[in-house]
N, CA, C and O atoms as a Maestro MAE file, in Angstrom:
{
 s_m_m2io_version
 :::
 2.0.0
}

f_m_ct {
 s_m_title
 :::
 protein
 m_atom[144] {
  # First column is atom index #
  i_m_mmod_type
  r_m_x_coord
  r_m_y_coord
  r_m_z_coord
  i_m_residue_number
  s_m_chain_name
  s_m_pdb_residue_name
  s_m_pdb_atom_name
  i_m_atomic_number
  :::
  1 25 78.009 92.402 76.269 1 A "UNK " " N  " 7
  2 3 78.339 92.502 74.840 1 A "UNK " " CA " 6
  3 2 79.658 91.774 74.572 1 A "UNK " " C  " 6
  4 15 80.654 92.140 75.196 1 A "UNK " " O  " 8
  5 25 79.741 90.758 73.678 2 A "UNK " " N  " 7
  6 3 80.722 90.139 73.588 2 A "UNK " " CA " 6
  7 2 82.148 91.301 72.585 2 A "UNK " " C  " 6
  8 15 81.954 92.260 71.838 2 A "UNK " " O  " 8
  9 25 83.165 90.797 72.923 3 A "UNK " " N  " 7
  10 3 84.644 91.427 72.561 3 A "UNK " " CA " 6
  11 2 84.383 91.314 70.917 3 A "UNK " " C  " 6
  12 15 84.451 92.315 70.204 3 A "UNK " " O  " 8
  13 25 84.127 90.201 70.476 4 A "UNK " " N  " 7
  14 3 84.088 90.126 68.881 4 A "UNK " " CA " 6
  15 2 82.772 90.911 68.339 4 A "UNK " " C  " 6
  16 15 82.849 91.263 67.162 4 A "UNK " " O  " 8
  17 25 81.812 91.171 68.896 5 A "UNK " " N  " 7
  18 3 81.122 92.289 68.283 5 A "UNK " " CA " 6
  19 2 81.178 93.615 68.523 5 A "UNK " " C  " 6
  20 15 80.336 94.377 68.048 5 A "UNK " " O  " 8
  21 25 82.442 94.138 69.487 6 A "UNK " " N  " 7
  22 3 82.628 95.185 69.733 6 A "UNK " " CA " 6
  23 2 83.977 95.678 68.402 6 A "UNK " " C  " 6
  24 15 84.114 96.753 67.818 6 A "UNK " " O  " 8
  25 25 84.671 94.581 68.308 7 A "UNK " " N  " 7
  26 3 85.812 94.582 67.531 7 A "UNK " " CA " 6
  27 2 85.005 94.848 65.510 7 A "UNK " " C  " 6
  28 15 85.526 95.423 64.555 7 A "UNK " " O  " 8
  29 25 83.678 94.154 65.606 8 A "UNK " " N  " 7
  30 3 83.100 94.505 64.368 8 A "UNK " " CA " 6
  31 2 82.376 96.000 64.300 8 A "UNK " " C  " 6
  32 15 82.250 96.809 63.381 8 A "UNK " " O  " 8
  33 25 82.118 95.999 65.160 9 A "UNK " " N  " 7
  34 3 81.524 97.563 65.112 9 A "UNK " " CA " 6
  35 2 82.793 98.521 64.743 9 A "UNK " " C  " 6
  36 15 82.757 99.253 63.754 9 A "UNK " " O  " 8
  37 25 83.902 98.459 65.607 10 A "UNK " " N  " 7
  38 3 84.857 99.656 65.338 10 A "UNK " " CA " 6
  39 2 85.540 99.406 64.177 10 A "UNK " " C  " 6
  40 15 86.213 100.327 63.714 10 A "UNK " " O  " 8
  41 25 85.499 98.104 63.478 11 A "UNK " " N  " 7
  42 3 86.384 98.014 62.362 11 A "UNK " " CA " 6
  43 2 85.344 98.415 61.282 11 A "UNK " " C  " 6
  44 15 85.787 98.689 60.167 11 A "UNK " " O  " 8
  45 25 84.122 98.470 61.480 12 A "UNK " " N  " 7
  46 3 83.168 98.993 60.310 12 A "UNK " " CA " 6
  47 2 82.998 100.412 60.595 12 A "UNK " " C  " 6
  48 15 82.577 100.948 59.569 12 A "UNK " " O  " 8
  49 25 83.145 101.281 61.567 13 A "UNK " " N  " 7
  50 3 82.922 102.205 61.989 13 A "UNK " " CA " 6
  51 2 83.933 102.820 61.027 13 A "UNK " " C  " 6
  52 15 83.534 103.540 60.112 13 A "UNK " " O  " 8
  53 25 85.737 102.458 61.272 14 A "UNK " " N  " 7
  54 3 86.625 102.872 61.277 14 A "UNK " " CA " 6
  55 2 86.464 102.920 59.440 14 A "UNK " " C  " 6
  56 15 86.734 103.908 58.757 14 A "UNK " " O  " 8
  57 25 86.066 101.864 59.021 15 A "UNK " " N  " 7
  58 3 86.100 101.596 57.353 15 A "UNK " " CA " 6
  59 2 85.326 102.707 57.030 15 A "UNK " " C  " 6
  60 15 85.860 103.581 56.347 15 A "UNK " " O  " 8
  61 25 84.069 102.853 57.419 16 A "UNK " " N  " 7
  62 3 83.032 103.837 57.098 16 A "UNK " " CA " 6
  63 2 84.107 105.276 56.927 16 A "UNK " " C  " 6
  64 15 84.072 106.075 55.990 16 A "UNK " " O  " 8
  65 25 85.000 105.315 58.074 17 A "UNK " " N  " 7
  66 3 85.674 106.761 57.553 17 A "UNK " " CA " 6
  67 2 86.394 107.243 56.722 17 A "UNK " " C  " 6
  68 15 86.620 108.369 56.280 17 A "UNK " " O  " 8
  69 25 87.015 105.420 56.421 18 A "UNK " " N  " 7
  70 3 88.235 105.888 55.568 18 A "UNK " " CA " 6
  71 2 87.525 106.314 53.805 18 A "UNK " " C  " 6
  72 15 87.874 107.105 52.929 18 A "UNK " " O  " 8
  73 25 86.432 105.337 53.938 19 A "UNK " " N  " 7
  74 3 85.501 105.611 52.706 19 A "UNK " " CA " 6
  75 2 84.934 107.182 52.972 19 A "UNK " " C  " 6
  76 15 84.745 107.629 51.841 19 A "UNK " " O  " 8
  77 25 84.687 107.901 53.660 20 A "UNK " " N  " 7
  78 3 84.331 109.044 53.674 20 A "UNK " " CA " 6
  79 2 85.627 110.058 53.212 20 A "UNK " " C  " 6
  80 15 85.730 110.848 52.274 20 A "UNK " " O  " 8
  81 25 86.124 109.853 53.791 21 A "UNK " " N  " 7
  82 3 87.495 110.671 53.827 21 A "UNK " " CA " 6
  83 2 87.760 110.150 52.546 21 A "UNK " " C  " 6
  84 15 87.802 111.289 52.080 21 A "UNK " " O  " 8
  85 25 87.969 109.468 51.596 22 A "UNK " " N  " 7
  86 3 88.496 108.922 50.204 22 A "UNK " " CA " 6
  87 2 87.547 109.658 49.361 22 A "UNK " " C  " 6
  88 15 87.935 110.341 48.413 22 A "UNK " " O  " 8
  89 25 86.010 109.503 49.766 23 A "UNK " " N  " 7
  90 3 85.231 110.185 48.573 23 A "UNK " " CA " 6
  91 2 85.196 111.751 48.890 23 A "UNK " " C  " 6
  92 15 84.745 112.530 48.051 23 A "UNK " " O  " 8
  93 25 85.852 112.345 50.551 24 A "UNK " " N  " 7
  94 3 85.643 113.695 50.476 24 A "UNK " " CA " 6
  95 2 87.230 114.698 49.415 24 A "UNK " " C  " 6
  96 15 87.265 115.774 48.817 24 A "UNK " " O  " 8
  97 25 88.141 113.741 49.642 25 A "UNK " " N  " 7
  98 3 89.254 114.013 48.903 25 A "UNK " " CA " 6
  99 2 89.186 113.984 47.408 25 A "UNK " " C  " 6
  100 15 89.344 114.999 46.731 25 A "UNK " " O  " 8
  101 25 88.943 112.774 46.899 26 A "UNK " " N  " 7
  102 3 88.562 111.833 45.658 26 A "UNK " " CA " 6
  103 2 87.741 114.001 45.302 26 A "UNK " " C  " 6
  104 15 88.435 114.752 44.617 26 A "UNK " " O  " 8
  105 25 86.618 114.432 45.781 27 A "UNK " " N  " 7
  106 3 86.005 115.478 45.420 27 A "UNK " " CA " 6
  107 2 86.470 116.358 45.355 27 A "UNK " " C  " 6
  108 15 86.290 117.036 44.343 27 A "UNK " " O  " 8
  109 25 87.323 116.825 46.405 28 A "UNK " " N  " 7
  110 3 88.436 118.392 46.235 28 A "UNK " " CA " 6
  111 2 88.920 117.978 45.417 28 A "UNK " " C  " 6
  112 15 88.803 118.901 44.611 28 A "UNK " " O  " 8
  113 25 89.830 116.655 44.546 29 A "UNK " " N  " 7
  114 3 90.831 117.332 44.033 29 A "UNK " " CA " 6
  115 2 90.178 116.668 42.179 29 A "UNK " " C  " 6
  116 15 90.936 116.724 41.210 29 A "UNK " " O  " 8
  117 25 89.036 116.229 42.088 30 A "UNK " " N  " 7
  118 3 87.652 116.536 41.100 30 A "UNK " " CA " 6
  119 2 87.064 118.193 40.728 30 A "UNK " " C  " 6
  120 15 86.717 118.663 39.644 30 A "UNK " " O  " 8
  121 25 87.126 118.900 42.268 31 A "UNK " " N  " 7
  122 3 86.637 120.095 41.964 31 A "UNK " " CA " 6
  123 2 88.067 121.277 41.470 31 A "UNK " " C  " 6
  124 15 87.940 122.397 40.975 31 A "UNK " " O  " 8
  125 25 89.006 120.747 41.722 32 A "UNK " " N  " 7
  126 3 90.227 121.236 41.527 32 A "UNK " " CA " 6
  127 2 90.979 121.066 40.052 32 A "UNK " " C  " 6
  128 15 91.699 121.881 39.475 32 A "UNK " " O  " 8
  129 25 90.558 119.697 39.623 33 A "UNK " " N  " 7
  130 3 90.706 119.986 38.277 33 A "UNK " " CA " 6
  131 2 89.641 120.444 37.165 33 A "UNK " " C  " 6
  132 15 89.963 120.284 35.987 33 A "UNK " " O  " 8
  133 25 88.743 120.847 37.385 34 A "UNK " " N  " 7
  134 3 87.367 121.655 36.662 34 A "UNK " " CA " 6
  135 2 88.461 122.817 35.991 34 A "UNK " " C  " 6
  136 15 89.308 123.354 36.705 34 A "UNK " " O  " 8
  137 25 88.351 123.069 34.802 35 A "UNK " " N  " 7
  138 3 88.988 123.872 34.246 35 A "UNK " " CA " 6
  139 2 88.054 125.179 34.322 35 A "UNK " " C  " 6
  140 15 86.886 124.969 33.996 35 A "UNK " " O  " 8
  141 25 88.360 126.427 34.679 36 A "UNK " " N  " 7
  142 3 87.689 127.354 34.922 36 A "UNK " " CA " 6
  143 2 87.571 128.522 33.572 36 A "UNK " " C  " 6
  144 15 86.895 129.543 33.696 36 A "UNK " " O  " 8
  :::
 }
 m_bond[143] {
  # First column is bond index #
  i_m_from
  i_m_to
  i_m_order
  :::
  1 1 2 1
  2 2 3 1
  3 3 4 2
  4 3 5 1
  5 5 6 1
  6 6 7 1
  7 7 8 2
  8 7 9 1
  9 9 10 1
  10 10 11 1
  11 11 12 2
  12 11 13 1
  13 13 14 1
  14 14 15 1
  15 15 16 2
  16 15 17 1
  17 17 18 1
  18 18 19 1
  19 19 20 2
  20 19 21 1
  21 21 22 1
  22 22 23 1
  23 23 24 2
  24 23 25 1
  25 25 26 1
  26 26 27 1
  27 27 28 2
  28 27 29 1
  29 29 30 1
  30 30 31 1
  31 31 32 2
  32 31 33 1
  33 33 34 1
  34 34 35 1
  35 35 36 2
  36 35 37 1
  37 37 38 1
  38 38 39 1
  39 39 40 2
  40 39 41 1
  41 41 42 1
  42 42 43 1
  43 43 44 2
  44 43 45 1
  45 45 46 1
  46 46 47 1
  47 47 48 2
  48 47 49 1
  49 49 50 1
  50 50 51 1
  51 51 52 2
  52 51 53 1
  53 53 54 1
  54 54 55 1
  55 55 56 2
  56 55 57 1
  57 57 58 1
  58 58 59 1
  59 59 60 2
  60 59 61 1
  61 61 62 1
  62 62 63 1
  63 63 64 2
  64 63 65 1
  65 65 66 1
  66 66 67 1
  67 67 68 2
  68 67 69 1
  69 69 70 1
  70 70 71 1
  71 71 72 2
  72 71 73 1
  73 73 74 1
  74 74 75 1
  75 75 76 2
  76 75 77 1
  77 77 78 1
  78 78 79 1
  79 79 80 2
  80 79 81 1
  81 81 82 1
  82 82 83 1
  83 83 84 2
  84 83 85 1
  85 85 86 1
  86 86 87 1
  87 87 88 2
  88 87 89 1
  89 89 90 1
  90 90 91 1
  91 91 92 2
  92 91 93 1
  93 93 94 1
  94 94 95 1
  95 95 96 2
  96 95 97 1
  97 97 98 1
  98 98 99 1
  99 99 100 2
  100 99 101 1
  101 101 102 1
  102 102 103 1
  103 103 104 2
  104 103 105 1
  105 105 106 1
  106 106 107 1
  107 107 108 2
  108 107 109 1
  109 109 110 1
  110 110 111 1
  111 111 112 2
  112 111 113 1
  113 113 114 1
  114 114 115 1
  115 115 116 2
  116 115 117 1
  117 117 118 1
  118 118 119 1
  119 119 120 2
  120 119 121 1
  121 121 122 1
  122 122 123 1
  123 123 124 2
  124 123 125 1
  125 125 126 1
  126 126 127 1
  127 127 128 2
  128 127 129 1
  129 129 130 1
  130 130 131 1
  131 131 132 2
  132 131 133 1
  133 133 134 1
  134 134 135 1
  135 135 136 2
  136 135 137 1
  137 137 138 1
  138 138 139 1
  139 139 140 2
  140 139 141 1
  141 141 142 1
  142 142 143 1
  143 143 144 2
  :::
 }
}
């Protein structure tokens, strides 16, 4: 397996989380301002 497709996998891997982690936050603090 070459070095440059190992280097694309973890940098898409790594992106994939930060987008997770942004839309799981982005939601707590969505569900946090819901006026009750």
């Amino acid at each position: 397996m070459p070095n440059t497709y190992q280097d694309i996998i973890c940098t898409f891997s790594f992106h994939l989380f930060l987008t997770k982690t942004y839309h799981i936050i982005t939601f707590i603090n969505n569900q946090n301002m819901v006026p009750k």
